[in-house]
N, C-alpha and C positions, 0 to 999 in steps of 0.2 A: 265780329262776335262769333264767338266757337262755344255750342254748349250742347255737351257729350248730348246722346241719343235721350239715356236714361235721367236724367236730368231734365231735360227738354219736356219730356214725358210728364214727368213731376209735377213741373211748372204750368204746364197744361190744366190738370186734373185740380191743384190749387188754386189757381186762377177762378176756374168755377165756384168753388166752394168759396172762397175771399168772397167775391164778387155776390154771388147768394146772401151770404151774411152781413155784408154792407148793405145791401138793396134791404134786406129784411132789418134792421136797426136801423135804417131813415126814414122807411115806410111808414112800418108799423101794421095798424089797423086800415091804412087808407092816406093819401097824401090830400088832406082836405082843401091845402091850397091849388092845387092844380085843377080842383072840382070846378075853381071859378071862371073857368076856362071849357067853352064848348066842348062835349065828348069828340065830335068832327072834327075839330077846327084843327089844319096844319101848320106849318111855321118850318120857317127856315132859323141855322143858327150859324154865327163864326166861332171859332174860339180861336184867341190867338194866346201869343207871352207878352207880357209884362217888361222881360225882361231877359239877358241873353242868357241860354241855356243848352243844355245838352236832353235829347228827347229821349223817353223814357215809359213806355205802359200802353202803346195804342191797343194792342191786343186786350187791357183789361177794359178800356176805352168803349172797343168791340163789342166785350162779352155784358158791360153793365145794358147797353141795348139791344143785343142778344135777347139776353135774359126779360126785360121789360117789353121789348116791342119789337119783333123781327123786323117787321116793314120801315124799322127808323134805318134811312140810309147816310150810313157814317164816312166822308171823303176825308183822305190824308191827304195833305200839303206835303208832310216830310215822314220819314221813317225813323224808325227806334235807332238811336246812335247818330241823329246828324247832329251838327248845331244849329239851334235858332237864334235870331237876332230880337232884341226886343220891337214888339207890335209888328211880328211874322206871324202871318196865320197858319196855324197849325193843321188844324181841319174844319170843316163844315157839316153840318146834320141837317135832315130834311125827314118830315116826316108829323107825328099825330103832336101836336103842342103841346099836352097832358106828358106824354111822352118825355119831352124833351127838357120840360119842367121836371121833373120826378126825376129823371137821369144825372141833371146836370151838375150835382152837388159830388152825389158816387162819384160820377167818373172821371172829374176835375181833381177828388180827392187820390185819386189811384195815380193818375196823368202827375202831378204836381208832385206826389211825393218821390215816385220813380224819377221822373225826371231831373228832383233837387241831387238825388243820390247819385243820378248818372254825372251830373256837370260838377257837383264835388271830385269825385272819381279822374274824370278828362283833367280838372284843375291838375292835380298831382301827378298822374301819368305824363302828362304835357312837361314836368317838369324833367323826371326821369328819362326820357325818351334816348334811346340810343345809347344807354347804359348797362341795357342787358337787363339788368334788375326788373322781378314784378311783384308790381304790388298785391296784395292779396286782402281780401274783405275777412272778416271773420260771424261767430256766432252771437255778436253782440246787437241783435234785427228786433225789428217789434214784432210782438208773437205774435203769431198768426199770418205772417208777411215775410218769413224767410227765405223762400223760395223767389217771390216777387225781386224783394231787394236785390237778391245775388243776383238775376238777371241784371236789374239796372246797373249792377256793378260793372258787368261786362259788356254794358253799352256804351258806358263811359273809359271804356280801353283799361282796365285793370281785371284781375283774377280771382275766382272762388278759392279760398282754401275747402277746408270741410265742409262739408254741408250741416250733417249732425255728428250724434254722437255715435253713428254707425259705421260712418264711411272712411273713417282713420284713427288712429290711435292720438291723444297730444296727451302725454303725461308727461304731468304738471309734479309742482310740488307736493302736495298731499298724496298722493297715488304713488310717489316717489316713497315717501314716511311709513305710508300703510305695508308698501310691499315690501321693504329691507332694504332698497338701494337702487338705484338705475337700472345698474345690472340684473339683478334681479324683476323689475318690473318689463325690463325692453324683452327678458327671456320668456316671462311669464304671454306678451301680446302673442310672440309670435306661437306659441303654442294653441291661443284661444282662437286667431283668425289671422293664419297661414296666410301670405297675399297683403295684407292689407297694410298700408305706410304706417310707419311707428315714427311719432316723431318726440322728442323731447325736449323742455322746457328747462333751463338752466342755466342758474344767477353767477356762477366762475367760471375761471378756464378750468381749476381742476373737475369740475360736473360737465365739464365741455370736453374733457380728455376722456371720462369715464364713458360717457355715453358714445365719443366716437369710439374707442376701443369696444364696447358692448354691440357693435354696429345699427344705431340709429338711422333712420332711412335720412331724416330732417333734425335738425338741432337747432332749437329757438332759443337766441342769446336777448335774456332779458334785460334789458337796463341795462347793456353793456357799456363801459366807455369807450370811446370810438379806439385807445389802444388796444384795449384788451379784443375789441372785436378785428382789426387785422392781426393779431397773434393769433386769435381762433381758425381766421384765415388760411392764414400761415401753413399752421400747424394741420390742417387736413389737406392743404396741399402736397405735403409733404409726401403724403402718404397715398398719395392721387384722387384726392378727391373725393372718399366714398361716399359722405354724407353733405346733403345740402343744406347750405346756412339760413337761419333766416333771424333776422333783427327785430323785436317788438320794443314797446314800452318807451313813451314821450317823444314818439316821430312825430313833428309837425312840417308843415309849408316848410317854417327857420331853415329845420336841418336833414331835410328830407335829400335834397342832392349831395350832400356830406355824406349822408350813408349808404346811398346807391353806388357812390364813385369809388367805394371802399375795396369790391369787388363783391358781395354778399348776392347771394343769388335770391332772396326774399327780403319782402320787407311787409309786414300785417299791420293794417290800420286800421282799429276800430271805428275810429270819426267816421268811416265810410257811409256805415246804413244807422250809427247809435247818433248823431251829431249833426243828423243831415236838415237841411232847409229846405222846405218847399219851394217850390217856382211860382212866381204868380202868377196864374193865368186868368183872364178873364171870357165870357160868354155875352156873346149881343144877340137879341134873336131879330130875326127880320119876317117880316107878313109877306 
């Protein structure tokens, strides 16, 4: 996993805040079941999987007992990006019982969903391997959760495209109509934010010709067919290459090594973090 400084950063500062506002919408006013429970009394816990998987969130893991009880002591078994096998224990917690009750919902939910999103991710990459091609996540995340996901993305050996709407240009259809044409729009980005990838989204080769001669950083062939996308190929080879290709729109498992072996240098898949399944995990606690 490689994830830039500023980025890292990001995900730090959001992780708190996530994790804050989970803890505050399970609580509430007071978690009246874990009242039934000695204010002293300790406990140990496991949590393992279910099931096999790709691991995914210990740091949100960390910060939901962080945040609730510093003195709960949280042990890893394994790290963010191994795999686990089903009924592998993941980690173990020791510490106030109250504690460990009130925790264990949050940080199951953090853990389980990062992790569904990593082992999706590894599924696919696993297949592509050694074909050059990377897969990319997109902005299709639960709100409040986008920084979170795209890490898991990249524990499961696949790539961030964008993060938002700040950190690169994708103009799309509409943005294409509003501005008078490709050209016109790719001229317009770089005048507003000098530096930053322009990429463009477009359904022929002749909007695939336009935008390479307009010099597009990225050119996303939508619903291409798989001819028409080695002519797109092709034809920026020809010319060395200036713009990098990327493939969207009905890449599943099916035809996902069809379009890596194409030669395309991207491929974006929303199923990443919009489609994704939780892992199951479960919690034992022991005295």
């Amino acid at each position: 996993m490689i994830i830039p400084e500023q980025l890292a950063q990001q995900i730090a500062q959001d992780r708190i805040e996530s994790v804050r506002q989970a803890l505050a919408e399970d609580i509430g006013t007071g978690d009246i079941t874990a009242q039934l429970i000695p204010a002293d009394q300790t406990a140990r816990a496991r949590i393992i999987t279910r099931e096999d998987c790709v691991v995914a969130g210990a740091e949100w893991v960390n910060e939901v007992f962080r945040q609730l009880d510093p003195s709960v002591q949280v042990s890893w078994h394994v790290q963010d990006g191994d795999r686990a096998s089903a009924n592998d224990l993941l980690f173990e917690l020791s510490g106030n019982a109250r504690a460990l009750m009130t925790g264990e919902r949050s940080a199951l939910n953090f853990l389980q969903l990062l992790s569904g999103v990593a082992t999706k991710c590894r599924e696919y990459a696993d297949l592509v391997a050694g074909t050059g091609v990377k897969l990319l996540d997109t902005r299709k995340t639960i709100p409040g959760l986008r920084t979170a996901q795209k890490y898991a993305v990249t524990c499961g050996g696949c790539y961030n495209h964008r993060i938002g709407l700040y950190d690169a240009f994708l103009i799309k259809e509409n943005h294409i109509m509003a501005c008078g044409g490709i050209q016109q729009a790719i001229a317009a980005a770089r005048q507003i934010a000098p530096g930053k990838p322009v990429e463009v989204e477009v359904e022929n080769l002749e909007e695939f010709s336009t935008a390479l001669n307009a010099g597009a950083d990225i050119i996303m062939l939508d619903e291409f067919t798989g001819d028409d996308t080695l002519k797109a190929i092709a034809l920026n080879r020809q010319i060395g290459k200036p713009a990098k290709i990327e493939a969207s729109g009905s890449i599943s498992l099916k035809n996902l090594e069809h379009h890596a072996k194409s030669g395309i240098d991207y491929i974006s898949i929303g199923a990443f973090t919009k489609n994704c399944r939780a892992v199951d995990l479960s919690m034992r606690v022991e005295h």
